[in-house]
C-alpha positions as CSV (number, residue, x, y, z in Angstrom):
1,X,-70.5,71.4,-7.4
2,X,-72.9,72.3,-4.3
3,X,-75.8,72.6,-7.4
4,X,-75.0,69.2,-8.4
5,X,-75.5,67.3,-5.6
6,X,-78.4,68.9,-4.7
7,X,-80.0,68.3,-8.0
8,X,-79.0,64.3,-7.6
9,X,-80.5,64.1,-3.8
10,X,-83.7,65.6,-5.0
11,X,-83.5,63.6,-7.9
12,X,-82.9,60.0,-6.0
13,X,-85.6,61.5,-3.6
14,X,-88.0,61.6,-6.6
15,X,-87.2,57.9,-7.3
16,X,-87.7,56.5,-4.4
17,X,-91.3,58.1,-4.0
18,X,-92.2,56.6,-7.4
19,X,-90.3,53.3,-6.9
20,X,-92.1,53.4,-3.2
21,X,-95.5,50.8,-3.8
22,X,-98.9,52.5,-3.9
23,X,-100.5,49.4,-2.5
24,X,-98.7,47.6,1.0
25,X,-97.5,51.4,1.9
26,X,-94.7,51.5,4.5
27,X,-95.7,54.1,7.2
28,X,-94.4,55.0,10.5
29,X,-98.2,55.6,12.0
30,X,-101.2,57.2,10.5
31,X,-99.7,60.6,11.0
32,X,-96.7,60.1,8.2
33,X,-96.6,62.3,5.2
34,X,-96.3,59.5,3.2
35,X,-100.0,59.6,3.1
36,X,-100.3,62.8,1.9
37,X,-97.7,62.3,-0.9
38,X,-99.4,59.0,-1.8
39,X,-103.2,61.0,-1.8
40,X,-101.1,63.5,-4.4
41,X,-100.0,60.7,-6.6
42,X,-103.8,59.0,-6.3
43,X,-105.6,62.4,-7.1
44,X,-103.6,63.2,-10.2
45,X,-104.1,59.4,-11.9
46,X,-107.9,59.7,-11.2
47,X,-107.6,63.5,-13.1
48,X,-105.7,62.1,-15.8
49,X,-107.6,58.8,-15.9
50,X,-104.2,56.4,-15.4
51,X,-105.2,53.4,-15.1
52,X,-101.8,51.5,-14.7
53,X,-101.5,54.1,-11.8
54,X,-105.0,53.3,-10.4
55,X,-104.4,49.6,-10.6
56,X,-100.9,50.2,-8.5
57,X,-103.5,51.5,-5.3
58,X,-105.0,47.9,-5.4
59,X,-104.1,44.7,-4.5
60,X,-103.1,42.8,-8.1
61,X,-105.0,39.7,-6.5
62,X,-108.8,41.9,-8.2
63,X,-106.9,42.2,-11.4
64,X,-106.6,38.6,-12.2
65,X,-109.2,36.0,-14.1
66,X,-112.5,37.2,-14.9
67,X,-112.9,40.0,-12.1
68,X,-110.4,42.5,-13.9
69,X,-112.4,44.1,-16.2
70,X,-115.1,44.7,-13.6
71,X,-112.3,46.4,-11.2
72,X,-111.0,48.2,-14.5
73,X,-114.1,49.9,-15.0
74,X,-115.3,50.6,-11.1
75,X,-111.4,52.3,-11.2
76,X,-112.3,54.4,-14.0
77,X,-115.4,55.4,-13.0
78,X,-114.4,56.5,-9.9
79,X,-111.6,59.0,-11.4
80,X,-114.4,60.0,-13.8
81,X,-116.8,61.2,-11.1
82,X,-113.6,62.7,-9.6
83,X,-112.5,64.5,-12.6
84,X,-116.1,65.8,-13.2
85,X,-115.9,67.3,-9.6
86,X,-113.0,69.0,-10.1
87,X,-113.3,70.1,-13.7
88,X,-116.8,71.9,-13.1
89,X,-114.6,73.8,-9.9
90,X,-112.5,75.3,-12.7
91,X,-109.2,76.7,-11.8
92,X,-109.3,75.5,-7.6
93,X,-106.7,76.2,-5.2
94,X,-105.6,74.4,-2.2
95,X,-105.9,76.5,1.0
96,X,-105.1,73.3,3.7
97,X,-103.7,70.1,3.1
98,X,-103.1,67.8,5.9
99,X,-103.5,64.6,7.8
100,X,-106.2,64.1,10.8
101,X,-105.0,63.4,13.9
102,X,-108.5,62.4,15.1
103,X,-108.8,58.7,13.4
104,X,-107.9,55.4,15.1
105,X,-104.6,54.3,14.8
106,X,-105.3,51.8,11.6
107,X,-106.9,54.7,9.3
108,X,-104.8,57.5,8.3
109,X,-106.6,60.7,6.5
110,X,-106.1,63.2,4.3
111,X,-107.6,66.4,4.3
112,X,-107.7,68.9,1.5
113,X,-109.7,71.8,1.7
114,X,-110.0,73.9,-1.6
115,X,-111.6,77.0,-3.3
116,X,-112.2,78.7,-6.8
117,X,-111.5,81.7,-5.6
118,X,-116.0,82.3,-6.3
119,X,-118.5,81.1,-4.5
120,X,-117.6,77.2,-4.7
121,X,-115.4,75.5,-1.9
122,X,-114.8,72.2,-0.8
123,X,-113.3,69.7,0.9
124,X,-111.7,66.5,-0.2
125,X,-109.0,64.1,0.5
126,X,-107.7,60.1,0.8
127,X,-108.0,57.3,3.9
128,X,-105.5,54.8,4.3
129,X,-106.0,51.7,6.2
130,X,-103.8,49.2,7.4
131,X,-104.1,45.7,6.0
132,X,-105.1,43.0,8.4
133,X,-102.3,41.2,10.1
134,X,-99.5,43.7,8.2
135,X,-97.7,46.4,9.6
136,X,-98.5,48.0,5.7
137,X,-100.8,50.4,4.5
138,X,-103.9,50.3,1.6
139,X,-106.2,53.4,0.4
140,X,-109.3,53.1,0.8
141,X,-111.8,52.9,-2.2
């Protein structure tokens, strides 16, 4: 019975992470791992070249009338340029993942440091910056 109800709290857990909004994050301050969960959900879309996903980072106001296919496109190029980066690194793994606690109070950062286990390393990551006159949260592209 124990099983159970551990598999629906990590379950409803799951949900609300997904049903949580990419874009107008709620955050406590720039040091909640919301950010790093969110920089997860980002990295993985711009591998797999989501676009739906993408679009859910930024505000549906560049997705309407005549701008939208322009914003389509600067999305996917971005996750493109992303996905060549980590494609060419082969199979990478993460050594540090974390947030900076050296920003201003309005820009939250995520840092990922990774290796190939060769010769190539790098570092990588998200920002997140609070939207004018909002207590909520944006990445930044």
């Amino acid at each position: 019975m124990k099983f159970r109800w551990t598999m629906f709290a990590l379950a409803l857990s799951s949900a609300s992470l997904i049903a949580s909004p990419n874009y107008g994050i709620a955050a406590k301050n720039n040091q909640d791992p919301i950010f790093i969960e969110k920089c997860d959900v980002y990295q993985q879309a711009q591998k797999e070249g989501d676009l739906e996903t993408l679009k859910s980072f930024v505000d549906k106001v560049w997705f309407e009338g005549d701008k939208a296919k322009r914003a389509e496109q600067a999305l996917l190029k971005k996750a493109a340029r992303f996905e060549q980066r980590v494609s060419k690194a082969g199979n990478y793994i993460v050594k540090e993942k974390r947030l900076s606690d050296k920003t201003q109070d309005n820009i939250a950062q995520v840092l990922i440091n990774w290796t190939n286990g060769d010769k190539l390393s790098s570092h990588d990551g998200c920002v997140f910056e609070k939207i004018k006159d909002s207590d909520l949260w944006r990445i930044h592209l």
